[in-house]
C-alpha positions as CSV (number, residue, x, y, z in Angstrom):
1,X,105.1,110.5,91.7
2,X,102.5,108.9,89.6
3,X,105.2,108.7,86.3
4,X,107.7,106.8,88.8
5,X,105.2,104.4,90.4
6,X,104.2,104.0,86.5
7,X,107.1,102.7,85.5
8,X,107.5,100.0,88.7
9,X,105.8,97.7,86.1
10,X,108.7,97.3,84.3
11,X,109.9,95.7,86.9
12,X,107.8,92.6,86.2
13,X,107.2,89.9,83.7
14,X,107.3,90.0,81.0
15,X,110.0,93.1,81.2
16,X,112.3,91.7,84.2
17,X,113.9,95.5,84.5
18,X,114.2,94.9,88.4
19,X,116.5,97.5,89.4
20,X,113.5,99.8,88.7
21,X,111.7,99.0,91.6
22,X,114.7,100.3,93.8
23,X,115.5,103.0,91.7
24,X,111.6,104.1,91.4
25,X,111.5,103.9,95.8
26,X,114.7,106.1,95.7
27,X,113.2,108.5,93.4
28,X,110.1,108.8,96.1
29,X,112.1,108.8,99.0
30,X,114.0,111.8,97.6
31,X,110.6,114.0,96.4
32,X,109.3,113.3,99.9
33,X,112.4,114.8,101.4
34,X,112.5,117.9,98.9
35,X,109.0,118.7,98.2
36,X,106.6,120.1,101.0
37,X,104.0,118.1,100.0
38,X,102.1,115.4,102.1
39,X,103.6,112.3,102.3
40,X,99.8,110.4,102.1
41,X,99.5,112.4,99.1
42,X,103.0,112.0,97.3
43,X,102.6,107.7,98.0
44,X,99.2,107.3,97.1
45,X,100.1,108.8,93.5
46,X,103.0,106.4,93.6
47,X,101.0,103.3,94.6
48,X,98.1,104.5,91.9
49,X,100.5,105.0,89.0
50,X,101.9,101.5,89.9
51,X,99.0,99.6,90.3
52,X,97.2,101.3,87.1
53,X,99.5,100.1,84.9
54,X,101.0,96.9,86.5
55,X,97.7,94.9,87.1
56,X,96.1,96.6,84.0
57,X,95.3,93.5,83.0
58,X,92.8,92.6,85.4
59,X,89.9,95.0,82.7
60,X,90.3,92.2,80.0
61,X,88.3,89.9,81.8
62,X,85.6,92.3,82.5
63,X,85.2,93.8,78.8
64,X,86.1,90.6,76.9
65,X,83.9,88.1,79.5
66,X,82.0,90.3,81.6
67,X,80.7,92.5,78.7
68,X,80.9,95.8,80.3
69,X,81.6,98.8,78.3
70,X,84.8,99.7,77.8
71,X,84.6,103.0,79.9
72,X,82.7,101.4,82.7
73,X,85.7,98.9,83.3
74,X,87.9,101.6,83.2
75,X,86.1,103.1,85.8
76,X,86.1,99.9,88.4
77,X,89.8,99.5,87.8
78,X,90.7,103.3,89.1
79,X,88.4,102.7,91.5
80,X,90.1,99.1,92.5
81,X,93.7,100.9,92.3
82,X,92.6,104.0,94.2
83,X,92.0,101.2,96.8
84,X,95.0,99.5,96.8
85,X,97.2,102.8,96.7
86,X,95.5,103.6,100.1
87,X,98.4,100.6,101.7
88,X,101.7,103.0,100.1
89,X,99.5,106.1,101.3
90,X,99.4,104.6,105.0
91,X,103.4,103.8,104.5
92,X,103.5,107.5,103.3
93,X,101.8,108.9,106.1
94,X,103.2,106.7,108.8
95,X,106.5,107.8,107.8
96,X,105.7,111.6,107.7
97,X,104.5,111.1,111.1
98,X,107.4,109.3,112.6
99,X,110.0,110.9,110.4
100,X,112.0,113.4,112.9
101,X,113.3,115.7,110.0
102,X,109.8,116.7,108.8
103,X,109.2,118.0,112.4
104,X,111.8,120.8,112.1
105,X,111.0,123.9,110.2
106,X,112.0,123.7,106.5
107,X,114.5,126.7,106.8
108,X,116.6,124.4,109.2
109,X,115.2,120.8,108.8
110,X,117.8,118.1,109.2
111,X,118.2,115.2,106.3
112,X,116.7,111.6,106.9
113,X,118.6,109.7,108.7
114,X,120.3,106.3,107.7
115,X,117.5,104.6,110.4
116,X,114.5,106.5,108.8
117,X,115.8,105.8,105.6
118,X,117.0,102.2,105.5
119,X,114.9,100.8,108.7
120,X,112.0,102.5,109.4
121,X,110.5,103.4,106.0
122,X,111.4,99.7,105.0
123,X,109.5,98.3,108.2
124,X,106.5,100.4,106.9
125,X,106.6,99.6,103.5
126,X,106.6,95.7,104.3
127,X,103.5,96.2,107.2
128,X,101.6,97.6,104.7
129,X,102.1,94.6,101.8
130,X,101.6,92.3,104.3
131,X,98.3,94.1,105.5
132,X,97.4,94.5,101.6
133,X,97.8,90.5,101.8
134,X,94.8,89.8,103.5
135,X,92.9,93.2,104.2
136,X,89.3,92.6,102.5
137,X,90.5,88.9,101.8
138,X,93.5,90.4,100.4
139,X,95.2,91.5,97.3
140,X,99.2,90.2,97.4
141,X,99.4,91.3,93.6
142,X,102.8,93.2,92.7
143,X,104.8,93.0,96.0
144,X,108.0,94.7,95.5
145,X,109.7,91.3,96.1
146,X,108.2,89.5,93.2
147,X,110.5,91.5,91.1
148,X,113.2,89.2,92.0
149,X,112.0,86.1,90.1
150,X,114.8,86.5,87.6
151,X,116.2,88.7,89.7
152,X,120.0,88.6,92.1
153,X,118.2,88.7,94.9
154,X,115.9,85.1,94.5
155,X,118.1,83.0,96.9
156,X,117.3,84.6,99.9
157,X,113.8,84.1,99.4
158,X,114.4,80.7,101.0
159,X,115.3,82.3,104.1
160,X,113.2,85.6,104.3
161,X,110.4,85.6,101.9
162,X,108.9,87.3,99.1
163,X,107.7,90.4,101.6
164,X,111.5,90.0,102.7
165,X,112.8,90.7,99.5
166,X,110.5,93.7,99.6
167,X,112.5,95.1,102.8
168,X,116.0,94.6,100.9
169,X,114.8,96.6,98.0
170,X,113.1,99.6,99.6
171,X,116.4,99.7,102.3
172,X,119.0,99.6,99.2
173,X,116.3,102.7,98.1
174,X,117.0,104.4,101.0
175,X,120.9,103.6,101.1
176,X,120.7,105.3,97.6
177,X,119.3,108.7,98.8
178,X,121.9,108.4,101.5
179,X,124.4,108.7,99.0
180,X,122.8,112.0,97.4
181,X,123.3,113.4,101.0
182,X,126.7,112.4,100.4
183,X,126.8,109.4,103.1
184,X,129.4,107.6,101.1
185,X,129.2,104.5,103.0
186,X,126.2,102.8,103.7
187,X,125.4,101.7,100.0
188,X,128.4,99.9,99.7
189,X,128.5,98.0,103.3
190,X,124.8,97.0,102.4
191,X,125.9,95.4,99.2
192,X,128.7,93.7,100.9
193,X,126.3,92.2,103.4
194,X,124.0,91.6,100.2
195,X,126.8,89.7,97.8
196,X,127.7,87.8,100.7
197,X,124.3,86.3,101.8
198,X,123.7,85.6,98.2
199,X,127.0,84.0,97.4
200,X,126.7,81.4,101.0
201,X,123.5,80.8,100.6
202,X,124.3,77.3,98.7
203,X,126.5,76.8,100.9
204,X,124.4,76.6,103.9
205,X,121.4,75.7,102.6
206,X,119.4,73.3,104.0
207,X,118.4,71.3,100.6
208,X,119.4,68.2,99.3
209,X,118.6,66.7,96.1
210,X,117.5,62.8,97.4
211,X,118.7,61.1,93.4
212,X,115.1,60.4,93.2
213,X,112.6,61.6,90.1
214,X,109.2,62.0,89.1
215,X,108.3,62.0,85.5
216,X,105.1,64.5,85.0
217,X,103.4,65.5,82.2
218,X,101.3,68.7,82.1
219,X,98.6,68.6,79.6
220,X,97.7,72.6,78.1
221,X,94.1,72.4,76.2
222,X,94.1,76.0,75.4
223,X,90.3,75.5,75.7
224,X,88.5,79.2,74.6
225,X,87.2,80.8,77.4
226,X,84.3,81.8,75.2
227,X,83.6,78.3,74.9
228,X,85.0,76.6,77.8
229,X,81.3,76.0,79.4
230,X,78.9,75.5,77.0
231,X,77.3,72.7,77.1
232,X,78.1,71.4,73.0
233,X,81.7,72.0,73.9
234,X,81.7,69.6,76.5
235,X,82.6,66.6,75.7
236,X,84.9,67.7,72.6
237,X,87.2,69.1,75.4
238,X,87.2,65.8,77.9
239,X,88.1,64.1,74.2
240,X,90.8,66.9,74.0
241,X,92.4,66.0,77.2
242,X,92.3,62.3,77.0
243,X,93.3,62.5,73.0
244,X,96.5,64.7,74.6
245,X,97.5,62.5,77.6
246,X,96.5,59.1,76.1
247,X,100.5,58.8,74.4
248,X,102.4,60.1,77.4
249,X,100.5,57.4,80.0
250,X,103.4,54.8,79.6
251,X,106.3,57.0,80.2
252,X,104.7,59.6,83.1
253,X,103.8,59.0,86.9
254,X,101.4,61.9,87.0
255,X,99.5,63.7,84.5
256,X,98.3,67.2,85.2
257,X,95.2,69.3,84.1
258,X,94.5,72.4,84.6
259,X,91.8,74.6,87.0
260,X,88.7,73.0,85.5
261,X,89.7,70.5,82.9
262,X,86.6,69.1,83.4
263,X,83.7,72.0,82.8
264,X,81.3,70.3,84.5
265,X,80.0,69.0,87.7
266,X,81.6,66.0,89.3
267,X,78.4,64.4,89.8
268,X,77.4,64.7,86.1
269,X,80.6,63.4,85.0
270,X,81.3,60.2,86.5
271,X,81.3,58.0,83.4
272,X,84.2,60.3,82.0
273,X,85.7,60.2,85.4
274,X,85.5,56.4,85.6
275,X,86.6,55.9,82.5
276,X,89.6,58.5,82.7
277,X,90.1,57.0,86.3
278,X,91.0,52.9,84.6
279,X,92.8,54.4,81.8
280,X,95.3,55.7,84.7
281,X,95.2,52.4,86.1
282,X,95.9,50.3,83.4
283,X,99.1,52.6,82.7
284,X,100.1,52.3,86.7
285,X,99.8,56.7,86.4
286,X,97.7,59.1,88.4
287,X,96.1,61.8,87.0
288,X,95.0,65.9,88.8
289,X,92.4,67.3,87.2
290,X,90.3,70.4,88.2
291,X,86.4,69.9,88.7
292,X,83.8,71.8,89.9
293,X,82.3,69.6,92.7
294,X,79.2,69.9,94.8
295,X,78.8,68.3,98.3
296,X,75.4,68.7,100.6
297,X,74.4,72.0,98.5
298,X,77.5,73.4,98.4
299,X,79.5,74.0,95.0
300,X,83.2,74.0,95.3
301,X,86.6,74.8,92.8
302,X,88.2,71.4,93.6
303,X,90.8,69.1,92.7
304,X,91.1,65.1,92.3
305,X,93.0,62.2,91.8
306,X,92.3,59.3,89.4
307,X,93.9,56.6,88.8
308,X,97.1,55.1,91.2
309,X,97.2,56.9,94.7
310,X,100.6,55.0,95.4
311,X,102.9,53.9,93.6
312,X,102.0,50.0,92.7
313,X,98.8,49.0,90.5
314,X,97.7,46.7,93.7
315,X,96.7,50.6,95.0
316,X,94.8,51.6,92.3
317,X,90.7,51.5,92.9
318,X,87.7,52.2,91.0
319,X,87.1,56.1,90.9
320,X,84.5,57.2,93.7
321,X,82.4,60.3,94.2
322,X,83.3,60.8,97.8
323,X,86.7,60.1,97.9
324,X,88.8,61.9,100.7
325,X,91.9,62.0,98.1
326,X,91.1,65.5,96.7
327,X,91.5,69.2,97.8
328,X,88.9,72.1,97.7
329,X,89.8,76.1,97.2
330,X,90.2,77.8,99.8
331,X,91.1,81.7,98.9
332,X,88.2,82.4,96.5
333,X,88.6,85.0,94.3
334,X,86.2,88.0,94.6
335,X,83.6,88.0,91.6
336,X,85.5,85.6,89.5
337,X,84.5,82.7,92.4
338,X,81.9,84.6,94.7
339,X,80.3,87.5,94.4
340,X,80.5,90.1,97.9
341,X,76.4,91.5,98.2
342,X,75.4,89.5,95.2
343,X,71.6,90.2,95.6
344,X,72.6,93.8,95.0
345,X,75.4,93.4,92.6
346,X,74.1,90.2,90.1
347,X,71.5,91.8,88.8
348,X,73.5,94.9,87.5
349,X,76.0,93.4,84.6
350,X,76.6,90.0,83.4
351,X,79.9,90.5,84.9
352,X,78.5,90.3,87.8
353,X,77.2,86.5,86.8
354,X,80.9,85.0,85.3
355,X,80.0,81.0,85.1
356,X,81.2,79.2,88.4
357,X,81.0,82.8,90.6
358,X,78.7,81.0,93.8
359,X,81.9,78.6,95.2
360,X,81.8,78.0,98.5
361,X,85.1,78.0,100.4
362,X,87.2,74.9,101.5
363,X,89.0,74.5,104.9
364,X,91.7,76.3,105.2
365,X,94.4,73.5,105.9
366,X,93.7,70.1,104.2
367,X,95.4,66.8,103.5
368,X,98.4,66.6,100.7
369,X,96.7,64.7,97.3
370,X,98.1,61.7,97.3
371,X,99.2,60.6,93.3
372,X,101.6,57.7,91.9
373,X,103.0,57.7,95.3
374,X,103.7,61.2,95.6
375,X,102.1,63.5,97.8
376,X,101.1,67.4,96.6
377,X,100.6,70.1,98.2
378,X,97.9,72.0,96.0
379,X,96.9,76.1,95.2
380,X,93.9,76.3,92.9
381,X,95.1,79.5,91.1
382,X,94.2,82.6,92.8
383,X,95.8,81.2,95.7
384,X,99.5,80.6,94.9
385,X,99.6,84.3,95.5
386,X,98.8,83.4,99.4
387,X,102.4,82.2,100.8
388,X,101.0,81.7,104.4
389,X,98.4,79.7,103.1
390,X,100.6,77.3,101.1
391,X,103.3,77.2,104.0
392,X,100.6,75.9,106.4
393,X,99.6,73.3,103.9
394,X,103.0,71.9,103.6
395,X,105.2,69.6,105.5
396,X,107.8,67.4,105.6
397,X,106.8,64.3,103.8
398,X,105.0,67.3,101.0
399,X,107.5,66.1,97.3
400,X,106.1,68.6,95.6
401,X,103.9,72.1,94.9
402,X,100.7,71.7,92.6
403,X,99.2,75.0,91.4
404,X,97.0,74.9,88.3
405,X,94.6,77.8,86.6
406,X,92.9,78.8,83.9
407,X,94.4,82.5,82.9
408,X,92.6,82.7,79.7
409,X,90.5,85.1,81.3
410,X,93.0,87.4,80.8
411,X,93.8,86.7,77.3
412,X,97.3,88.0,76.2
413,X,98.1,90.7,79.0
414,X,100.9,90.8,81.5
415,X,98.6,89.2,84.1
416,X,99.1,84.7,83.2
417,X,102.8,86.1,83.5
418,X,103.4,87.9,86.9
419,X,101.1,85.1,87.9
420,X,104.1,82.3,87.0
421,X,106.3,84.6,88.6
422,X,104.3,84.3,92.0
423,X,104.9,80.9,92.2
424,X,108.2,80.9,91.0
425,X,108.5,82.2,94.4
426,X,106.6,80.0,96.3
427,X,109.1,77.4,95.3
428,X,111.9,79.2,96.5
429,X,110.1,80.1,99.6
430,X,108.9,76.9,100.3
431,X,112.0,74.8,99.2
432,X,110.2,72.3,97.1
433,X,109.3,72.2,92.7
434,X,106.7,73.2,91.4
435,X,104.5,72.0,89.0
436,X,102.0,74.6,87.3
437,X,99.4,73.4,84.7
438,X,97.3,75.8,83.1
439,X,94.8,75.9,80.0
440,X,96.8,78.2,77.7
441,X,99.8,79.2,79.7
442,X,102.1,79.6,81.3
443,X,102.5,75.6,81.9
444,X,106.3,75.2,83.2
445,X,107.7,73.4,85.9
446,X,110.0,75.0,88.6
447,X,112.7,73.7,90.4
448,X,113.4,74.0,94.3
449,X,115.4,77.2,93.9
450,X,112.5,79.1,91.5
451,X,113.9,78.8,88.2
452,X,111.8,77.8,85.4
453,X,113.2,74.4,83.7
454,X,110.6,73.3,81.3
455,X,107.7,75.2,80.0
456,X,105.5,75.6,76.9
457,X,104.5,78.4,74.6
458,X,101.1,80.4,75.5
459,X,98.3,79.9,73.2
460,X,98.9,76.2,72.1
461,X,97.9,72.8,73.0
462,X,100.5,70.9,73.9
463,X,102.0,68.5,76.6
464,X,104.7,69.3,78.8
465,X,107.0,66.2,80.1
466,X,109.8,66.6,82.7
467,X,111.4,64.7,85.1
468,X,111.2,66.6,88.5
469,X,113.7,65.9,90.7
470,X,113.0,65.5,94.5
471,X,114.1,67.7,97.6
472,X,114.3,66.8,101.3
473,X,115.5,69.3,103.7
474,X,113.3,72.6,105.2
475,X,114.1,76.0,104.2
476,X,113.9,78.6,106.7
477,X,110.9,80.3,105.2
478,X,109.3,77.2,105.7
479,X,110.1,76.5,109.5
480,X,109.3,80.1,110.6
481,X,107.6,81.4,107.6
482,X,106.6,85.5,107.5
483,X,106.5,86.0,111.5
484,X,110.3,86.8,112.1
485,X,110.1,89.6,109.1
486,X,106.8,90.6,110.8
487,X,108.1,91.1,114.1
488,X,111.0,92.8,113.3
489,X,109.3,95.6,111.5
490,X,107.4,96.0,114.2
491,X,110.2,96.2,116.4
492,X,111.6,98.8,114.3
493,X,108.8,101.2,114.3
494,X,108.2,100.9,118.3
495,X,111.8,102.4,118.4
496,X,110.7,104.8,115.9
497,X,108.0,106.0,118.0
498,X,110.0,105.9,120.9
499,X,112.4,108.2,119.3
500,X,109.8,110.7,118.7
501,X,108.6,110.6,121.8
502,X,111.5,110.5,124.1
503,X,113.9,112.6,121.4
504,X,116.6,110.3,120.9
């Protein structure tokens, strides 16, 4: 089980093999009927293998930046994905539990049924995502339904969500094994229904184009993390930025930087900021940069807006320090952004003290930024993963989504791409383009429907121009957002449980 769970990372960027993740599930699914061996057992190995090698990753940042030895890193990270293996164990052991064929002697136990198989284990499978979403603030990495940002399946993301996708998969996994038992026809009823949701979806969907455009330009500094804050490197990087943006002011409404643009306190930077701010003004542009920001004590991973808040120069102001026009993080990132029992942990390993790890956290729904006319509804990094988060920060007068990050943390692993993927979906969710500026990629911008339509190359400093055109119209996901999925997995295993107990 650990070998198939392995290979679930080709299912991801960069690879994009998605039938894997189905295929992989079926695989499981069949071992857990044939083999009498725990369930708990047989998924944690699954989950393990996957997460070992899908958010591998995530040790670059702690060798390369946090300067732990190479076998201490190792160590965390099978200690971080014997955690998150624990959420497939539960789905494991939930279905061994309800599963009315593993309750018969072996000699004479009956095969899964198509509910077990295509319901039930489904319903669990999705509980448990959802509850790694947010358990111990949550890890959303890897959902089974992030496979589907190149894949067939994308559309219906507007109606049922990433976790939603999830459901489909793991039920086509179980319709597979049905057809090893030699139930010829569920597999092919389930595509039918599949094909045709796919193929109406533009039909019925809710989105309309309105004719008008926004013309962005996404500045990548490709800034060195190993530089990024020190202090000599300061001001050649705000010279970097403006040096970049300064040609594209005439022809773009908005100009974005990435998560931190500006490496250095708000309040230490307001000549830049003032400067940067008439700049904007004189071009009748608005430009989002990241800042770290400090209010009454606290430190915070923020966002603002210089220049032209609406559309016409008689809008623009002077730049201010306490300007409501900006958006804090929310969803801090553990250690990278705060640091769970720091007096114990800090003092062990520089990794322990990565520069900007004491943010404190902003409120948890705040105002669209306002820019050029166009309102944004931001996700500092980290938190484009969070689709309950962004929903709640949307509404209908929100143009556009904002995320921006810094992923050189990460240098050149798999982890700055499964990350563009995540908000690929986030646009098709959420029915709206996205913009996504970062300091060395992946910088792209994504249309309503989660396709990517301009990006640039990792590893280079460059600007990215588009024109982004706008949406009106409400996808489902967006009225109702995760509940309905929710719900009726828990519908589904209260029937399960009822047909234990009652033996029907």
């Amino acid at each position: 089980m650990f070998a198939i769970g392995a290979l679930t990372a080709l299912a991801y960027a960069p690879y994009n093999i998605w039938p894997i993740v189905p295929l992989a599930i079926a695989a499981g699914l069949w071992l857990t009927d044939k083999l009498p061996l725990s369930p708990t057992k047989l998924w944690w190995s699954f989950g393990f293998g996957s997460f070992a090698t899908g958010i591998s990753w995530v040790h670059v940042s702690m060798v390369r930046y946090g300067e732990l030895p190479l076998v201490v890193a190792v160590t965390l990270m099978a200690l971080l994905c014997a955690y998150l293996a624990l959420f497939p164990a539960l789905a494991g052991w939930s279905y061994g539990k309800l599963n009315k064929a593993r309750q018969q002697p072996r000699a004479s136990a009956a095969k899964a049924s198509s509910w077990q198989l295509c319901l039930l284990f489904p319903a669990l499978w999705v509980l448990t995502e959802w509850a790694r979403g947010w358990v111990l603030t949550g890890f959303p990495w890897l959902w089974l339904g992030y496979s589907q940002a190149e894949g067939q399946l994308k559309p219906l993301a507007a109606d049922i969500g990433t976790l939603g996708l999830s459901f489909v998969l793991v039920s086509v996994a179980g319709a597979l094994v049905l057809l090893l038992h030699r139930k010829w026809l569920i597999l092919p009823l389930w595509l039918a229904v599949l094909a045709t949701a796919i193929f109406a979806t533009p039909y019925y969907s809710p989105l309309k184009r309105t004719g008008e455009t926004v013309r962005v330009a996404l500045v990548q500094g490709n800034i060195p993390q190993s530089m990024k804050w020190h202090p000599e490197a300061l001001w050649p990087t705000l010279l970097k930025y403006m040096d970049l943006t300064r040609p594209h002011f005439a022809d773009s409404d908005l100009v974005i930087w990435p998560e931190a643009a500006v490496p250095s306190l708000e309040f230490d930077s307001q000549e830049f900021l003032d400067n940067a701010n008439r700049a904007a003004n004189l071009n009748n542009s608005a430009i989002v940069t990241g800042i770290p920001s400090m209010v009454n004590g606290k430190y915070y991973n923020a966002l603002i807006v210089l220049g032209n808040y609406q559309k016409s120069q008689q809008a623009a102001g002077d730049y201010q320090l306490d300007n409501n026009n900006r958006y804090r993080k929310h969803h801090l990132l553990p250690i990278g952004e705060f640091v769970p029992f720091q007096d114990l942990l800090r003092p062990i390993a520089p990794f322990f003290n990565l520069p900007m790890s004491s943010f404190s956290d902003g409120q948890y729904q705040q105002t669209n930024l306002m820019a050029a006319g166009h309102t944004l509804a931001p996700a500092l990094c980290y938190e484009i993963a969070f689709p309950e988060q962004l929903r709640d920060n949307v509404n209908e007068h929100t143009e556009m989504l904002l995320t921006v990050s810094n992923d050189a943390w990460f240098g050149e692993s798999n982890g700055p791409l499964q990350h563009m993927q995540i908000a690929q979906m986030r646009a098709v969710e959420l029915g709206r383009p996205l913009l996504r500026g970062t300091n060395n990629g992946v910088t792209a911008v994504v249309d309503e429907h989660g396709n990517i339509t301009d990006r640039l190359p990792q590893f280079e400093s460059g600007v990215l121009t588009s024109n982004v055109a706008l949406v009106s119209g409400m996808t489902l996901f967006n009225r109702f957002g995760q509940l309905p999925l929710l719900l009726f997995a828990a519908v589904v295993v209260l029937i399960s449980l009822a047909r234990k107990k009652f033996k029907f």
